[in-house]
Structures are given as C-alpha cells and as structure tokens.
N, C-alpha and C positions, 0 to 999 in steps of 0.2 A: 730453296734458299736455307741454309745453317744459319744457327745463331751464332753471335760474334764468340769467338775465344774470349776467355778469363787472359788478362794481360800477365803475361811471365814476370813475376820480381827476378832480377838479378842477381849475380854473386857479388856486386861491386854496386860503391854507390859513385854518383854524378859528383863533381866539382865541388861543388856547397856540402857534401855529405847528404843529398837528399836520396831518396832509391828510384836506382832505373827499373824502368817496363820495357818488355819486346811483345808487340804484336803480332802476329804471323799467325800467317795460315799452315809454314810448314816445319815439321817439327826438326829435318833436317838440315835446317837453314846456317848458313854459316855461326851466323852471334849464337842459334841454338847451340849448336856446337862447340864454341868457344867456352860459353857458360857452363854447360856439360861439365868439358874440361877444368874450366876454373873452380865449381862445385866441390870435383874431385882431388883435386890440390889440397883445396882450403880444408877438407876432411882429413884428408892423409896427414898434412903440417898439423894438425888439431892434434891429430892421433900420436905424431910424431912427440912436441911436446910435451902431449900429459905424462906421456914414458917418459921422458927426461924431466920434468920437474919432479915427479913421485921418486925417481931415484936423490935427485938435486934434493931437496925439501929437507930433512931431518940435517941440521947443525948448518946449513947455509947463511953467511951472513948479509944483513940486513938490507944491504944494498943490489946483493944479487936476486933476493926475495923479490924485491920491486922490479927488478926487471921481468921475473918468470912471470908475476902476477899481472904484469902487462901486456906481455906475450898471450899467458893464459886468457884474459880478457877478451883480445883481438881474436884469439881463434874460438871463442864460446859467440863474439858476437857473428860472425859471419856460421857456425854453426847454424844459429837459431836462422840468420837469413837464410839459407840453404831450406832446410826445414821447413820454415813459414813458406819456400815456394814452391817446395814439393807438395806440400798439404796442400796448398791454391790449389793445386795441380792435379792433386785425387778428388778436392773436391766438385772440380768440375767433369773429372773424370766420369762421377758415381752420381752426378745432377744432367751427365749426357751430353751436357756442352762443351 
C-alpha cells in the first residue's frame, strides 16, 4: 500500500474565496488536466500584462494606473498560487510520496 498523495492546491479558489484541493491517485485525471491548463493561462495573462503595463507605466494617468495595479495584483496572486502548488508538488515528489 502507498502512502496517501499531498492534496493538489488549485489555480482557482471555491465560492467564499477559500482554496480548492484535488485528491487523486491519477495525475492525468480530467480536473488535473483542467488545472494544468488553467495554471498555464494564468502564467501567460501574468506574462502578458507585465509587457503591457511596463510599456503603459511612464506618463499614464491616475486612473488608468489603478486599473493596471489591479490587473497586476490578480495575476501576482494566482502566480504565487500556481507556485505554492508546484512546490507542494516537488516537495512530495523529493519526500517520495
């Protein structure tokens, strides 16, 4: 018998804003695969913006600043979510579980 998998964090959170977990034995399971993909979105839009706010940025007025900086925000936090659930993800890789 295996020991249980480390529960997958999500690219998305629940209802309330709290974070989904996938449990699974298989890594090619549909939701894995959705998450994958959403992962890969949420990086590219990340990557997308920083290129258009670094050109936007110098002489943009004040109002459009707080848009970017929100923009910018939203894709820094699912960044770090992504991130934190790759790292889960090595770390139970490299503890064998």
């Amino acid at each position: 018998m295996t020991a249980p998998r480390e529960p997958r964090l999500l690219p998305w959170s629940g209802p309330e804003g709290k974070p989904c977990y996938l449990v699974t034995d298989d890594d090619g399971g549909p939701v894995s695969r959705l998450a994958d993909t959403t992962e890969v979105t949420q990086l590219g839009m990340g990557a997308e913006l920083l290129a258009h706010a670094r050109e936007l940025l110098p002489g943009t007025p004040p109002g459009e600043l707080r848009y970017v900086a929100e923009r910018l925000a939203e894709c820094l936090a699912n960044a770090l979510r992504v991130a934190e659930s790759r790292g889960r993800r090595l770390e139970a890789v490299d503890s064998g579980g």
